[in-house]
N, C-alpha and C positions, 0 to 999 in steps of 0.2 A: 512339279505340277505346272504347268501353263498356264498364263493367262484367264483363257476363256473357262480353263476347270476350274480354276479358281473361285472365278466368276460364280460356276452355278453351285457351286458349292457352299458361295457365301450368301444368293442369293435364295436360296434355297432353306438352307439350314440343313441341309438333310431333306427334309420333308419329318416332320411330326404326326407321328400319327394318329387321332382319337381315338385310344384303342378301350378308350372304357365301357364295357357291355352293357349299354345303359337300357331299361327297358323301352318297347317299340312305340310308349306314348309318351317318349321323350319330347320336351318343347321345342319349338321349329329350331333349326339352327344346333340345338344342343347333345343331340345324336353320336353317338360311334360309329353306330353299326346295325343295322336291319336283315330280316330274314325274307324277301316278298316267294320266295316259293321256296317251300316243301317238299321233297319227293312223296307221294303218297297220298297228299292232299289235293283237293280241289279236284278229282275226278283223274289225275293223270300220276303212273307210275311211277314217273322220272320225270324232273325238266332238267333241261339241257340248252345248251350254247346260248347265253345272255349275250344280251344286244342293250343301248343304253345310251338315249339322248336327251338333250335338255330344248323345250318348245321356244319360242320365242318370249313365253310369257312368263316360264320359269315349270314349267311343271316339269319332271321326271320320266321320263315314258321305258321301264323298264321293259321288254320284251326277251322272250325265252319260245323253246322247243316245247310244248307241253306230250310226252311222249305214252300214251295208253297202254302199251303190252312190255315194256319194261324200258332197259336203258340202249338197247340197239339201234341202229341208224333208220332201219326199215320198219313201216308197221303205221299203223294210225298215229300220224300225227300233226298236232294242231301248231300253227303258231299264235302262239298269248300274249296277253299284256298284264302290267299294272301298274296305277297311272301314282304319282304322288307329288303333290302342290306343298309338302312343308323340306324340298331339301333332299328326300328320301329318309325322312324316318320314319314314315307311315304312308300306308298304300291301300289305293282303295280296292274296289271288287274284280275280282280276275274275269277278265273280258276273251274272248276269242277274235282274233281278225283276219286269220285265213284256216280255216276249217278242212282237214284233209278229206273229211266226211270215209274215211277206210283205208285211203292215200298216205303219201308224206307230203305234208309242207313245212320248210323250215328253210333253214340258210338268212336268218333274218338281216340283213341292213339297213338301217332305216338312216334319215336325214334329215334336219332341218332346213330348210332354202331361209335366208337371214330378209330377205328380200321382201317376202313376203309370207313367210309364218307356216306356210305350208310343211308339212313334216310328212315326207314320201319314204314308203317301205318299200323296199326289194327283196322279193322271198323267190326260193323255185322249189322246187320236188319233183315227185315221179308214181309212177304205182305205186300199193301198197305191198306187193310182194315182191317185187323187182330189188334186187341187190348194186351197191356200187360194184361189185364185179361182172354181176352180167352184164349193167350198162358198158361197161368198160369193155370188154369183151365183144359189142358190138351184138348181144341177142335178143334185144326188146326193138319192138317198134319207134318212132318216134312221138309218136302218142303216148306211149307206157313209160318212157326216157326221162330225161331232165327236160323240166319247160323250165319260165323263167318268168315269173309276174310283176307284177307292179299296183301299190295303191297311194293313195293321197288321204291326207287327213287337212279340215280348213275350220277345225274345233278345238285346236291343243289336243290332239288323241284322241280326243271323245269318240268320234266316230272314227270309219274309216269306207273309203269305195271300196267295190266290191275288186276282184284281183283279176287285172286283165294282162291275157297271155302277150308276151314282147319276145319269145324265145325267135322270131323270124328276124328281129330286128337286132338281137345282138347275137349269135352263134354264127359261126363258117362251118362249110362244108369239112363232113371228116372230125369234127369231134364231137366227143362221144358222155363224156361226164363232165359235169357243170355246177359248178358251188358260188352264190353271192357270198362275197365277206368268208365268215361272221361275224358282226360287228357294226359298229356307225362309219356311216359313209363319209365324204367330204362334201362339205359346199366351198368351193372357194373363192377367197373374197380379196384379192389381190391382184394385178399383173391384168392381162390381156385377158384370160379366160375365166374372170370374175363373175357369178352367177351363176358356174357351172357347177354341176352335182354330177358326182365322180364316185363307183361304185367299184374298189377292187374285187377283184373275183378268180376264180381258176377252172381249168379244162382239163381235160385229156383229150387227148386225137387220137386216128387210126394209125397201126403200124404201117408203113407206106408195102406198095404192093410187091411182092412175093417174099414177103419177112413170113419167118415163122411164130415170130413173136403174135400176141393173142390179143395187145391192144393193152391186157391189165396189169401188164410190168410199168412200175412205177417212174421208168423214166418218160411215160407219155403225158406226164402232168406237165402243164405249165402254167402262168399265171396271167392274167390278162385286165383290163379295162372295160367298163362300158360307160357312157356318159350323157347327158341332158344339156342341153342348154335352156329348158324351155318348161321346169317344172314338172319336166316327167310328164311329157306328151309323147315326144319323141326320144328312139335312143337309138346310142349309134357306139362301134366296137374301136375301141381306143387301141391301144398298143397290145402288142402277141406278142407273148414270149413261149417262143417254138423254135428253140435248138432240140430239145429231147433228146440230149446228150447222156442221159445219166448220171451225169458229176453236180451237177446239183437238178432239184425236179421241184419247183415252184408251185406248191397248194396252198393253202388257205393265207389269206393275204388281207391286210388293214394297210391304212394309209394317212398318212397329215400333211396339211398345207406349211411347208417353213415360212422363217419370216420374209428370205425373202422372195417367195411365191413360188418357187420349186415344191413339187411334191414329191414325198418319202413314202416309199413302197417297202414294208417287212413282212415276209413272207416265211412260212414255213417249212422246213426241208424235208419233203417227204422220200426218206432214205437214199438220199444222193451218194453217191462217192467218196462228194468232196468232207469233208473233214467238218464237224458242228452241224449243229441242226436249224440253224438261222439264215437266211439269206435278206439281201437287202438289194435297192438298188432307186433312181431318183428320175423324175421328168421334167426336162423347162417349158415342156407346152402342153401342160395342162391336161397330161393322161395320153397324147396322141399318140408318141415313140418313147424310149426310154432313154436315159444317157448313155446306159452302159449297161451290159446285161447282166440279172440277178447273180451277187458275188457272196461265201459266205462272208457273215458280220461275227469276227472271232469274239471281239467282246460280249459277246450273247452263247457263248461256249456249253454255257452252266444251263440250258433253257433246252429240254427235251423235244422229242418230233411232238409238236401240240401247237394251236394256233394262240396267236398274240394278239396284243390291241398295243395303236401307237398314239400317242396325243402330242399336237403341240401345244404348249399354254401360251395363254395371253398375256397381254405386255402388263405390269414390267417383268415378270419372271421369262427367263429367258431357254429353259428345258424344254427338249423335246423327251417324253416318257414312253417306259417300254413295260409296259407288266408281262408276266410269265411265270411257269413255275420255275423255283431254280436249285432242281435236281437232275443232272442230265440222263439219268435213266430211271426217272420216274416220274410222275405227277404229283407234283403236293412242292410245297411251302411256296404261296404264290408270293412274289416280288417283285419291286418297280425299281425301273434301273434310268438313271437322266443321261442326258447329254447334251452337252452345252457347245458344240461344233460341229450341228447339223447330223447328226446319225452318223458320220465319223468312228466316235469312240463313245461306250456308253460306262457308267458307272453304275455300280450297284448303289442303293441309294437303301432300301426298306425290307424288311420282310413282313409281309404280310400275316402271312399265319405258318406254321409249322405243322400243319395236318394238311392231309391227299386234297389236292387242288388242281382245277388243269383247266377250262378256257376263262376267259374273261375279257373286257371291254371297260375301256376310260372315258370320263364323260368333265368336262370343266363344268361344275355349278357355280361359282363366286370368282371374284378374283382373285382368292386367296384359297378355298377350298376344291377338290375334285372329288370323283366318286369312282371306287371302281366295284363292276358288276361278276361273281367269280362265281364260279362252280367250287364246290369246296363239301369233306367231310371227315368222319372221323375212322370208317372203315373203307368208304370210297368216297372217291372224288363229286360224284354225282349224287350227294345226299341230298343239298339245297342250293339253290343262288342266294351269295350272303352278298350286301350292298355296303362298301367301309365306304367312310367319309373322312379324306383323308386333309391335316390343312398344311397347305404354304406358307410357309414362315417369311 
């Protein structure tokens, strides 16, 4: 063992987990573990793909898919919230704050700006009967397609603007399906591009002209940037990654600031060639180009086609965190795995839960404690988002 594993090994402890089922009016601070959505309750079928930040003031701002006609990607769907000030062990009244009104919206992102307190969501969607194949395929309008919105919040969550369309300002010509996240974005607060709010995301393009390919073979995915300098006024399309090789195919994507001001791009492999279903890959300026283009990450071998969430924690713990499930052909027993030499090499670290599990999203609440936000059940994955509070030793 080296040095630096050593290091997070010692510095860590593991990571300990609270894993005692403590009822949901547990006192602030003293918590395991919350249920803030349901399938079945609150007027929505299924929720889906948690999102999960902390305001500047400490509140919680859980967000999810609230999805009306069951667990499918297409169909009426809302993006939700629910907010909570003790920690996350209690949440208050489930809010709406992008409203498909028969649509989809979802792909949540959200971000805090450290700056000034502002906490900006990035959501997109599309019709409500329109499929990711037909987009993909090129047979919807660009009306009926992926758009791509944006809103502000300047109340710790309470409110939020209403979702104004930005799809002109970050998509190119020729692609065709569009996903934020899912998951929390980056603000970053280091180096030359500090104050920037940084939003990985992914596409598909067209097959270039006279392929007979149809546009919805999987290697038309790739993974890409958009970015702010200016609190989500403006936005502007950071790094392509457009080989559409087929040996690895870059979709759904999170991202952390390192320490030292490089950002870690882990993306998921949507059935590439190449061998594992992780890819990874880094940028020294701030989301514009990449170092090197998306490589798999073997040490993430154990980690199914599903999307991931990455954290880095704050000083003095020195891990960068990877949660996922970790069965590689299936969903369930979600787990966080560290590494303590930059996304290098990761370690398994935790197991979460040992029942059907599949997205989820990291959140730092203390300096000592995190939160992860997970899709999780006992006959499926999609029964509820459960909220563990896990501590740094």
């Amino acid at each position: 063992m080296n040095t630096r594993s050593r290091s997070l090994l010692t510095s860590l402890v593991l990571l300990t987990s609270l894993t005692a089922r403590q009822p949901a009016h547990a006192v602030p601070g003293g918590c395991g573990s919350s249920v803030p959505y349901v399938s079945g309750q609150g007027g929505y079928a299924v929720y889906r793909i948690p999102a999960v930040v902390k305001t500047r003031h400490g509140t919680v701002l859980a967000f999810a898919e609230g999805r009306r006609g069951g667990a499918g990607d297409t169909g009426d769907i809302d993006v939700v919230l629910r907010r909570s000030t003790d920690g996350g062990c209690t949440w208050g009244r489930l809010t709406v704050v992008a409203a498909g009104h028969g649509h989809t919206r979802g792909n949540p992102a959200p971000v805090t700006d450290p700056r000034t307190g502002a906490v900006v969501l990035v959501t997109c969607g599309n019709g409500g009967t329109v499929t990711e194949g037909q987009i993909m395929r090129g047979e919807v309008t660009p009306e009926r397609g992926r758009r791509v919105f944006v809103q502000r919040s300047w109340d710790d969550g309470d409110h939020f603007s209403p979702p104004r369309d930005i799809t002109a300002e970050v998509t190119r010509p020729g692609w065709r399906w569009y996903a934020t996240g899912p998951g929390h974005a980056v603000a970053l607060t280091r180096g030359p591009y500090a104050g920037r709010l940084l939003i990985p995301a992914n596409h598909s393009a067209a097959p270039p002209p006279g392929s007979r390919d149809t546009g919805q073979e999987a290697r038309y995915y790739g993974g890409h940037a958009l970015y702010s300098d200016d609190i989500g006024q403006s936005w502007h399309v950071g790094f392509i990654d457009d080989g559409y090789d087929g040996l690895t195919n870059a979709n759904e994507t999170s991202a952390a600031q390192l320490r030292d001001g490089r950002v870690y791009f882990s993306s998921r492999d949507q059935n590439g060639t190449a061998p594992g279903n992780r890819l990874d890959t880094y940028s020294s300026d701030g989301g514009h180009t990449l170092d090197r283009p998306f490589a798999v990450q073997p040490a993430l071998n154990a980690v199914p086609v599903v999307q991931g969430s990455v954290l880095q924690l704050r000083l003095p713990h020195p891990a960068l965190l990877f949660s996922g499930p970790s069965v590689p052909t299936a969903r369930r027993a979600l787990a966080l795995w560290g590494s303590a030499d930059a996304g290098r090499t990761f370690t398994r670290l935790l197991t979460l839960t040992d029942q059907r599990s599949a997205y989820s999203d990291l959140v730092q609440l203390t300096h000592d404690t995190i939160g992860v936000l997970y899709e999780t059940g006992v006959h499926s994955p999609y029964e509820s988002l459960e909220f563990r509070r896990i501590h740094v030793s």
